[in-house]
C-alpha positions as CSV (number, residue, x, y, z in Angstrom):
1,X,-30.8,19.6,6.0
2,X,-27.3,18.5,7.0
3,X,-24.6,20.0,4.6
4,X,-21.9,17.8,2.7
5,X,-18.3,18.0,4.1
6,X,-15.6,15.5,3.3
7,X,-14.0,13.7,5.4
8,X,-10.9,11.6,6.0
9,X,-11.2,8.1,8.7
10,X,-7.4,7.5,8.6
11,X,-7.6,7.7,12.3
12,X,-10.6,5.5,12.6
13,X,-9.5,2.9,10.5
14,X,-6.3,2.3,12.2
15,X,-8.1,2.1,14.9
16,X,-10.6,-0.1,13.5
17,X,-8.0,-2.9,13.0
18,X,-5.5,-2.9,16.0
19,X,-9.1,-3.6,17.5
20,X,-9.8,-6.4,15.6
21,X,-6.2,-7.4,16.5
22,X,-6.8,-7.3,19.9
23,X,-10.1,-8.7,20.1
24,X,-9.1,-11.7,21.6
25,X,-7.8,-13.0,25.2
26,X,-3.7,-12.7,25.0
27,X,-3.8,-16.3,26.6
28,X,-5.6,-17.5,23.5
29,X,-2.8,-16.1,20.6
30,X,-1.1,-19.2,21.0
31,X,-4.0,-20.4,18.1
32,X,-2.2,-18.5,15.8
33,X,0.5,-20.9,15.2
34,X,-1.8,-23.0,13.6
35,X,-1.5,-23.2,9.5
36,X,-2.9,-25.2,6.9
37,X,-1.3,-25.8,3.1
38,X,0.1,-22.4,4.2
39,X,3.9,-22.7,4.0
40,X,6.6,-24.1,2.5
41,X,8.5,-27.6,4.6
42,X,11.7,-29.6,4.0
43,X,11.7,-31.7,0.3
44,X,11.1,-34.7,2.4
45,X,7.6,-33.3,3.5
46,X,4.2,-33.8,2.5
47,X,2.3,-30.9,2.3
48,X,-1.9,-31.7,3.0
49,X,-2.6,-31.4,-0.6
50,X,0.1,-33.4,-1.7
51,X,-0.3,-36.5,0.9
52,X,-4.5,-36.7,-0.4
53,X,-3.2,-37.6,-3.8
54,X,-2.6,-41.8,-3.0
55,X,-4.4,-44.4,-4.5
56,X,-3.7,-47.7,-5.0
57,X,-2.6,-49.1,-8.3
58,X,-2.0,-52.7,-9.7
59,X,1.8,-50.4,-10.2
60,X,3.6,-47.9,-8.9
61,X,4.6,-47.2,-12.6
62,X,2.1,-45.3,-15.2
63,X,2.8,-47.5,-18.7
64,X,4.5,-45.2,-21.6
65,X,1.4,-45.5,-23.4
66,X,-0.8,-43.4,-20.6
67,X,1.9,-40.9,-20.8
68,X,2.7,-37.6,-23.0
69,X,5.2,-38.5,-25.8
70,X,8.7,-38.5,-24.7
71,X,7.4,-38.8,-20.9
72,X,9.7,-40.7,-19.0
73,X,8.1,-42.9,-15.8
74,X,9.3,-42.2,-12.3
75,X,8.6,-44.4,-9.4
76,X,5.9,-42.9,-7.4
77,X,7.2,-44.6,-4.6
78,X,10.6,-44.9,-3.3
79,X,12.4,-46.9,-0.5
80,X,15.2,-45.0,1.0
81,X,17.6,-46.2,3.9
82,X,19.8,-43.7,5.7
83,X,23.8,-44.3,6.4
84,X,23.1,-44.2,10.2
85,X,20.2,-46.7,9.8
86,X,22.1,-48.9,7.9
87,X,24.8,-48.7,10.7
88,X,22.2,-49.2,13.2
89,X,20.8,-52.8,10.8
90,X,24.5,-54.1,10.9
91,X,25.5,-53.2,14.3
92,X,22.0,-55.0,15.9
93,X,22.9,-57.9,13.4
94,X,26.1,-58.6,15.1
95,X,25.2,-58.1,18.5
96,X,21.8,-60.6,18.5
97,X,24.0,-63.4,16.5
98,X,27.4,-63.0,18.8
99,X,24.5,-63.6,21.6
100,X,23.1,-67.1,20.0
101,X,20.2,-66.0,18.1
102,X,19.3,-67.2,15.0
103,X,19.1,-64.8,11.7
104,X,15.8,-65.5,10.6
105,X,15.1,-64.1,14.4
106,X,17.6,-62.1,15.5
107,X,16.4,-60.4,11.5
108,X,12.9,-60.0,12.6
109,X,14.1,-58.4,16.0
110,X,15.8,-55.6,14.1
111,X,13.0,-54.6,12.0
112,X,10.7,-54.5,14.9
113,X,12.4,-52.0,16.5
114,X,13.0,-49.8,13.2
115,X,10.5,-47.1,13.1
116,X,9.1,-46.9,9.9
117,X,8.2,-42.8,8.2
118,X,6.8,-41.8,5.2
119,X,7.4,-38.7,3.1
120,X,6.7,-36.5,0.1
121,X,9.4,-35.5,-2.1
122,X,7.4,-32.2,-3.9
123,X,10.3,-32.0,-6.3
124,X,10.5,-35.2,-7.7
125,X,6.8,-35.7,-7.2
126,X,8.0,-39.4,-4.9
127,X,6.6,-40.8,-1.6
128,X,9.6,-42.3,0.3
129,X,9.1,-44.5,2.5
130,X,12.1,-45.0,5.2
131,X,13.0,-46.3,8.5
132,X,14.9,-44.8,11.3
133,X,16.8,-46.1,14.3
134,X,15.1,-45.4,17.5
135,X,17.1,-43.1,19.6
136,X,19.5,-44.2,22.5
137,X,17.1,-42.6,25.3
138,X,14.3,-45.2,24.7
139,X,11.9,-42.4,23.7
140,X,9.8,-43.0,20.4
141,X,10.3,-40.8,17.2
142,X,7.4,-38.7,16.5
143,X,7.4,-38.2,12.6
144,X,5.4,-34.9,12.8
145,X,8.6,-33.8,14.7
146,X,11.1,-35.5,12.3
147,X,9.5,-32.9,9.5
148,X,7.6,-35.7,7.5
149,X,3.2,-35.5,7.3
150,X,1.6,-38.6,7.7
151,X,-0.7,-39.7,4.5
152,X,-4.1,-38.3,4.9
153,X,-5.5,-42.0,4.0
154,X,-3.5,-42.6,7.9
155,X,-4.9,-40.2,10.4
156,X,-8.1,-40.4,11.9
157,X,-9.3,-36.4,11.9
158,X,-11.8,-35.0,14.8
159,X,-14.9,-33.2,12.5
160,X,-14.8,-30.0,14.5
161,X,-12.9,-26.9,14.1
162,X,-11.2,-25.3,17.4
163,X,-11.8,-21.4,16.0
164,X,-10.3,-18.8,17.6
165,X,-11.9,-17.1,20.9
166,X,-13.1,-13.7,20.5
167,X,-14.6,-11.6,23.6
168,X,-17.7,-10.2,23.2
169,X,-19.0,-6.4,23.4
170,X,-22.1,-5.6,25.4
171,X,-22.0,-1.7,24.4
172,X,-25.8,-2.5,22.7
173,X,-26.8,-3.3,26.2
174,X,-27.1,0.6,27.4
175,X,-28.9,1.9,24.4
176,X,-31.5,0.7,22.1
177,X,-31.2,0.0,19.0
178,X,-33.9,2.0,16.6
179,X,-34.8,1.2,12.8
180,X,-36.4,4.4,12.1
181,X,-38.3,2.8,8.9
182,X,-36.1,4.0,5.9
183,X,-33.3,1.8,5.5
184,X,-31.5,3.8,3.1
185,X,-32.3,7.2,4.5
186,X,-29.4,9.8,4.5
187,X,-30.2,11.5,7.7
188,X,-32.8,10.2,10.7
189,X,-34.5,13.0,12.9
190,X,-36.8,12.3,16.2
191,X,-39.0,14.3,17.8
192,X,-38.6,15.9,21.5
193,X,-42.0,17.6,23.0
194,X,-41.4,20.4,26.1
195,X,-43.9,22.3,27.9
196,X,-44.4,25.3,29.8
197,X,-47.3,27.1,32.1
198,X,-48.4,27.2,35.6
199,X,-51.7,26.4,37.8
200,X,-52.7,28.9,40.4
201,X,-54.7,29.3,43.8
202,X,-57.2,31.6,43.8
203,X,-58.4,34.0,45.9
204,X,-62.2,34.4,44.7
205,X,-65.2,33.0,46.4
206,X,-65.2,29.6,45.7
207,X,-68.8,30.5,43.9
208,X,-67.5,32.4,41.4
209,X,-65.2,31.7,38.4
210,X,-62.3,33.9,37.7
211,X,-60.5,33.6,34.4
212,X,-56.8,34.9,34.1
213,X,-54.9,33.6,31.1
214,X,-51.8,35.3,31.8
215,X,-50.1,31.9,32.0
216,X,-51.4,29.2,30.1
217,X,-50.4,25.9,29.4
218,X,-48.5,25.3,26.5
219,X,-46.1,22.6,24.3
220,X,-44.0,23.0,21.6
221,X,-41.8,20.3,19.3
222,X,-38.5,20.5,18.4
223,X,-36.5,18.3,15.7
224,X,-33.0,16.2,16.5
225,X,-31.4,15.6,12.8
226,X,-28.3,13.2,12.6
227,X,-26.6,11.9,9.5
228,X,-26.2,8.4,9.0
229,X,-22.8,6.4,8.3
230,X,-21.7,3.2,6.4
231,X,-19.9,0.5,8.4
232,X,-19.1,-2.4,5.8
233,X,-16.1,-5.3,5.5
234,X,-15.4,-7.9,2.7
235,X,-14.5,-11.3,2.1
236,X,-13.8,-13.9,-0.4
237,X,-14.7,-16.8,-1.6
238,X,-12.8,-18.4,-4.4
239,X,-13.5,-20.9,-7.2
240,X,-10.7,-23.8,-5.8
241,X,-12.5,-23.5,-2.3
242,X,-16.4,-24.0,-4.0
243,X,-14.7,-27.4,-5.9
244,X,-12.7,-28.9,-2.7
245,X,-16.3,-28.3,-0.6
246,X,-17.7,-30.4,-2.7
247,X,-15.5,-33.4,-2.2
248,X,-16.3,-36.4,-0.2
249,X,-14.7,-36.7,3.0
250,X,-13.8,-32.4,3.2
251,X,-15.9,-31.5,6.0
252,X,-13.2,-28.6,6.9
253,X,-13.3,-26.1,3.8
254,X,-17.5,-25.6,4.0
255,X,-16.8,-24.7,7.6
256,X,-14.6,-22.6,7.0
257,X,-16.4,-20.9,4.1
258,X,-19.2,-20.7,6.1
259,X,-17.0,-18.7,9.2
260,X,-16.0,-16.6,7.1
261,X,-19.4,-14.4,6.9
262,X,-19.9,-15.5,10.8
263,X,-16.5,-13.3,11.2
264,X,-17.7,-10.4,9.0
265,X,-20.8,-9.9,11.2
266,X,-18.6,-10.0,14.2
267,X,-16.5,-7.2,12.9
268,X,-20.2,-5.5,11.9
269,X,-21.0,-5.8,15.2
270,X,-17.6,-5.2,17.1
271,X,-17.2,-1.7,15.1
272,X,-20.9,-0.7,15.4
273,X,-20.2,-1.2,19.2
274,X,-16.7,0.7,19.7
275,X,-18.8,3.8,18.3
276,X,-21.7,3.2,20.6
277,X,-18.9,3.7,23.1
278,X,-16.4,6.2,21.8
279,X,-18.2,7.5,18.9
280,X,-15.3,9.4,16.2
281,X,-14.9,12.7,15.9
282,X,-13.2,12.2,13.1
283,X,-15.9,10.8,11.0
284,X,-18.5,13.4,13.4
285,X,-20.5,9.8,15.1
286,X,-21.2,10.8,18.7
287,X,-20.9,8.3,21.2
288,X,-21.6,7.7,24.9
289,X,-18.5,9.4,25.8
290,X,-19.6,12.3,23.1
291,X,-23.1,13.3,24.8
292,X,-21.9,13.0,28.6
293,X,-19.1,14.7,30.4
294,X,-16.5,12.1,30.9
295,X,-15.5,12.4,34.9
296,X,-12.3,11.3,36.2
297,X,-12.8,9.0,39.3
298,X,-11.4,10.8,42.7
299,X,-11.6,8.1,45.0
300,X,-9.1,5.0,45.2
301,X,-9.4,2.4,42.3
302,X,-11.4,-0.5,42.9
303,X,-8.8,-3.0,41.8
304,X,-6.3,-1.3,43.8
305,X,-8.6,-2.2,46.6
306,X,-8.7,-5.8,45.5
307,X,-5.3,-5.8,45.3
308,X,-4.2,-3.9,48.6
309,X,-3.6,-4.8,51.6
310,X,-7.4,-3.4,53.3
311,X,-9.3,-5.8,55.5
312,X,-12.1,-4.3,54.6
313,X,-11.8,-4.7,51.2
314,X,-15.1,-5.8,50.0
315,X,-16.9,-3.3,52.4
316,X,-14.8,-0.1,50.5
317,X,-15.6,-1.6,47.7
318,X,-19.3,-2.2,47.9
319,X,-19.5,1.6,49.7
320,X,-17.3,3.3,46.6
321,X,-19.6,1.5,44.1
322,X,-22.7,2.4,46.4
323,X,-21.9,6.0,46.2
324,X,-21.3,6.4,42.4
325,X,-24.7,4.6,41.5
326,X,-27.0,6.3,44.5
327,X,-25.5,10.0,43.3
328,X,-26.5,9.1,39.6
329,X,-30.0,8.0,40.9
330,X,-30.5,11.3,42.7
331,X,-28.8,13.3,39.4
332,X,-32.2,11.8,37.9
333,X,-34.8,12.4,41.1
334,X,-34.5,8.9,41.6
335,X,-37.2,8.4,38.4
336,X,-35.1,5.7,36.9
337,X,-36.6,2.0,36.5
338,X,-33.3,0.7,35.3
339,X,-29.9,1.5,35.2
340,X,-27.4,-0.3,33.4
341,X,-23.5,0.0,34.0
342,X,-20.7,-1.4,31.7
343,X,-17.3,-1.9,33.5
344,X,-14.3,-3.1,33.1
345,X,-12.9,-6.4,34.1
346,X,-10.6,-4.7,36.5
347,X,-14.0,-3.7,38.3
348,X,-16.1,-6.7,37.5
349,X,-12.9,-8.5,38.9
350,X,-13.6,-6.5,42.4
351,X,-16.7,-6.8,42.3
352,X,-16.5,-10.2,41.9
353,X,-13.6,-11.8,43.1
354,X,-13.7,-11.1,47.1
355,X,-16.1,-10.6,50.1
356,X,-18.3,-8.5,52.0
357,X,-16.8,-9.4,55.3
358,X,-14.3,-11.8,56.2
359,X,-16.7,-12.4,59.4
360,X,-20.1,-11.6,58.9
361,X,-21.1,-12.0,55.3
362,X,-19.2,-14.0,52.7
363,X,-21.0,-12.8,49.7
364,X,-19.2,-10.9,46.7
365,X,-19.6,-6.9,46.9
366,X,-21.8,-7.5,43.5
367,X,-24.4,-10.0,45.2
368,X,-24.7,-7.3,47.9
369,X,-25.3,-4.2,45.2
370,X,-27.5,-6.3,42.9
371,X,-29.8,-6.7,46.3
372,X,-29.5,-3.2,46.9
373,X,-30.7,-2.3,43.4
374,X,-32.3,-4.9,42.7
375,X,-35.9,-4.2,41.0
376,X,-39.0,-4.9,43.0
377,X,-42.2,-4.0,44.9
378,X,-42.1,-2.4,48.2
379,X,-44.2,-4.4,51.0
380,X,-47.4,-1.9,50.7
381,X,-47.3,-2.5,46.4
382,X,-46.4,1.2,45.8
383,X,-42.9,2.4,45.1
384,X,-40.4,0.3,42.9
385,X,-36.9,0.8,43.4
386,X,-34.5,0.7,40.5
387,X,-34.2,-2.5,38.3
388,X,-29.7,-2.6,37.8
389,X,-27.5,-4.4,36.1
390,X,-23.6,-4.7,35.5
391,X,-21.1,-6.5,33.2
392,X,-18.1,-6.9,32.1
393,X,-16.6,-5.3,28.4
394,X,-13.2,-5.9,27.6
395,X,-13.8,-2.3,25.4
396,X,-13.6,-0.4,28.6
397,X,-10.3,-1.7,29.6
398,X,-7.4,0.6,29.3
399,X,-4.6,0.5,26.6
400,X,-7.2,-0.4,23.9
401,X,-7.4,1.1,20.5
402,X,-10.3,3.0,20.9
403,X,-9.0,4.2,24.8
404,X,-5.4,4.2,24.9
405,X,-5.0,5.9,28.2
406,X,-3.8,3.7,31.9
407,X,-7.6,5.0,32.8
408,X,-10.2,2.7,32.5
409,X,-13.8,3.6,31.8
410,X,-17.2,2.9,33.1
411,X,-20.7,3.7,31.4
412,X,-23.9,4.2,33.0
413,X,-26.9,5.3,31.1
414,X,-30.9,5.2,32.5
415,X,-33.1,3.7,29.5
416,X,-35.9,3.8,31.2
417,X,-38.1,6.6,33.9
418,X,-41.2,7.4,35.5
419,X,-42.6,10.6,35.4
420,X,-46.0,12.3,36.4
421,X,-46.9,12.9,32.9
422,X,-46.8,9.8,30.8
423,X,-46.1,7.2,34.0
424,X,-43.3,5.4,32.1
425,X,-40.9,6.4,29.3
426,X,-38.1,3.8,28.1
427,X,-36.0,3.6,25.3
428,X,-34.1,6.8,25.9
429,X,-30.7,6.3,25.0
430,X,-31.4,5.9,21.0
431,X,-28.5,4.4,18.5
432,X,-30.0,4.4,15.5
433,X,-29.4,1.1,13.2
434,X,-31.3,1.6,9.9
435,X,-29.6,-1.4,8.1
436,X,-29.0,-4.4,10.5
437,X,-27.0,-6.2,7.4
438,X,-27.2,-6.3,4.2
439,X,-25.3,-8.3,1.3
440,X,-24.0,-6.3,-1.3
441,X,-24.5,-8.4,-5.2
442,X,-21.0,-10.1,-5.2
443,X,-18.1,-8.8,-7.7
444,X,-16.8,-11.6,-10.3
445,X,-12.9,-11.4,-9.6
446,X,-10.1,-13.3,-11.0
447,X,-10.2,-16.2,-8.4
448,X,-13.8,-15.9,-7.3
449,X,-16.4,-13.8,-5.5
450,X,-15.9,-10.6,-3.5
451,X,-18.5,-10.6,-0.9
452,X,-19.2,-6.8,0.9
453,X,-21.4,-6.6,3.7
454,X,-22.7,-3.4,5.4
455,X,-24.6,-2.2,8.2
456,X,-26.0,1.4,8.3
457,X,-25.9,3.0,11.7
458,X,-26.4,6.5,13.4
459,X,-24.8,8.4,16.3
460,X,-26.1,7.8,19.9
461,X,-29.1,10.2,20.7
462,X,-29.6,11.1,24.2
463,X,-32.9,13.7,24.2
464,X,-33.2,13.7,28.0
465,X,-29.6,15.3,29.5
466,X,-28.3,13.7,32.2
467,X,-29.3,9.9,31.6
468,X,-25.8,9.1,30.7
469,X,-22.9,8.9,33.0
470,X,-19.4,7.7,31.9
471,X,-16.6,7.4,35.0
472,X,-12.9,7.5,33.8
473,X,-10.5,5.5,36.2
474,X,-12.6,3.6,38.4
475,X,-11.1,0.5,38.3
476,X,-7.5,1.4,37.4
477,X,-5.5,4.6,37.0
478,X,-2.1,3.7,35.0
């Protein structure tokens, strides 16, 4: 059994959040300026909550009688005129009379062109409702701009929320995922079988039968014990947000709500995948990097091919990627059925983003190693080459949280052989995921529910050495 030892993830939380920080394209933060009911504007602002409150009324007064004792009425609404409009009023005035209009006309004229706003005064609990000038320019006052909300009963609102853009991790696709049948098992172990003994020629008369059991065949089992780990996040829910759902019209709180667990899966998932990757040696989770030697790429980075000044660019490209995948196929005797690489999009961007030959082939280096690779039967129906696959993960850029260094990485695992023995073996990079999710009971707190959802989850088992490869640098090197 695995002893107790305490531990402190310090490290691996910080970590954990400048990655969810960072989750998401730069060119996308702009989304962050947007707010709702979430700050404070100028006394002649309506806030969201405040501009829903209108209805009509036979008056803009509540009677004494509907109000507390010693209550004193207000006007809910207010006219207000500025100086500069009323300047504006007179000065128009004179002008379209001096010129021969009439005022019944030249009166309408004016108020045509005034551009009417509408407010909320929070303090005084008043809508006022005003007019402004437009400006000398020509160009029409926008009262969004002028610091005033329109009335909610005045905008015409499009029922779908833009949510913010998140890139997504593929680090699940170069293992497989295992339950191992107790969800709520401390530790998980697997089996690994080896074998030993040899077959001989004789030298008798092929009559005869000559025994020798000096080197028989034999197989013995041996035991790989890992602990398991708890990944969770919260959220909450609160009373005020389960009472505006429910209103007619609020289509935007229930989506929210309901993004709110989609989000806490994604973080699930997002962490669960950064250890897959980089495992933490602080919390003792292996991962990829953990059960492979990380190599440091000696050749010239692919995106500084891309980017140089080559003619051949997509032929070095196509040969440097050649050569790291055919020397991994012959680390493993060429048994692999599939190989499956995760780059990052320095590399996918070579890969992708020029040609073979400015002459003679226009296809991307990528169309030209997926046919090299690519899985299928030989003419005569016997030997299959190597099924391959390759894609982008913004996890193995460099200058992330979980790989801080100008190096970027690549990861390369075989999940899947031939061998004499049992003709085909798969499934043998293992990350063990005993809990896929799992709700805890929510907690009663003072303004609602405390949601916690976990995920249980192992280190990355690799029982057959050498069917991982991870390549530091071979897109960019600082």
């Amino acid at each position: 059994m695995l002893g107790k030892s305490k531990r402190t993830y310090d490290g691996l939380i910080a970590k954990m959040e400048n990655e969810v920080v960072d989750r998401f394209p730069a060119i996308s933060k702009h989304i962050n300026a947007i707010h709702i009911d979430n700050s404070k504007m100028s006394p002649m602002s309506a806030d969201i909550k405040s501009a829903g409150l209108f209805c009509a009324v036979d008056s803009n007064k509540c009677t004494k009688e509907a109000l507390p004792a010693g209550f004193q009425p207000t006007d809910a609404v207010v006219m207000k005129i500025s100086d500069s409009a009323k300047a504006y009023i007179d000065r128009s005035m004179d002008s379209f009379i001096k010129s021969g209009m009439d005022e019944a006309t030249a009166k309408k004229k004016v108020q045509d062109s005034l551009i009417p706003m509408m407010g909320y005064d929070p303090a005084k609990k008043q809508y006022i409702m005003t007019a402004v000038a437009p400006s000398a320019d020509g160009k029409v006052h926008d009262s969004l701009l002028e610091q005033t909300s329109i009335p909610m009963w005045n905008i015409g609102w499009l029922t779908r929320i833009i949510k913010q853009p998140f890139a997504t991790s593929h680090a699940k696709n170069l293992v497989s995922v295992e339950s191992f049948g107790n969800a709520w098992a401390d530790v998980i172990g697997l089996f690994k079988e080896s074998f030993e003994g040899y077959g001989k020629l004789s030298t008798t008369a092929k009559g005869n039968v000559k025994q020798n059991n000096s080197n028989p065949v034999t197989n013995e089992a041996s035991q790989i014990v890992d602990e398991v780990f708890n990944i969770s996040v919260e959220y909450e829910s609160d009373v005020m947000e389960d009472i505006k759902a429910k209103q007619t019209g609020n289509f935007v709180t229930g989506q929210i709500k309901a993004d709110r667990e989609k989000y806490a899966m994604m973080v699930l998932d997002r962490m669960q995948d950064a250890l897959i990757y980089y495992g933490s040696k602080e919390a003792g989770i292996d991962g990829l990097i953990d059960v492979a030697t990380v190599e440091v790429y000696t050749g010239t980075p692919l995106y500084d091919i891309l980017m140089g000044a080559s003619t051949t660019a997509g032929s070095d490209i196509v040969k440097a990627m050649n050569r790291l995948i055919s020397n991994f196929l012959r680390e493993n005797h060429y048994m692999a059925q599939e190989l499956k690489i995760n780059v990052s999009e320095y590399v996918f961007q070579a890969l992708t983003q020029t040609v073979y030959s400015d002459v003679y082939n226009p296809d991307s280096p990528l169309k030209i190693l997926s046919g090299n690779f690519k899985g299928r039967n030989e003419l005569d129906g016997g030997l299959v080459q190597c099924k391959y696959t390759i894609v982008s993960d913004t996890m193995c850029n460099p200058n992330t949280p979980f790989n801080p260094s100008n190096y970027d990485m690549c990861f390369m695992t075989v999940p899947k052989i031939t061998d004499a023995l049992t003709g085909t073996q798969d499934s043998l990079i293992i990350h063990p995921e005993l809990l896929k999710s799992y709700m805890v009971p929510a907690l009663w707190q003072r303004t609602g529910l405390l949601y916690t959802m976990y995920k249980r989850i192992g280190g990355v088992i690799a029982p057959i050495e050498g069917t991982v490869k991870v390549v530091q640098g071979l897109g960019v090197q600082g």
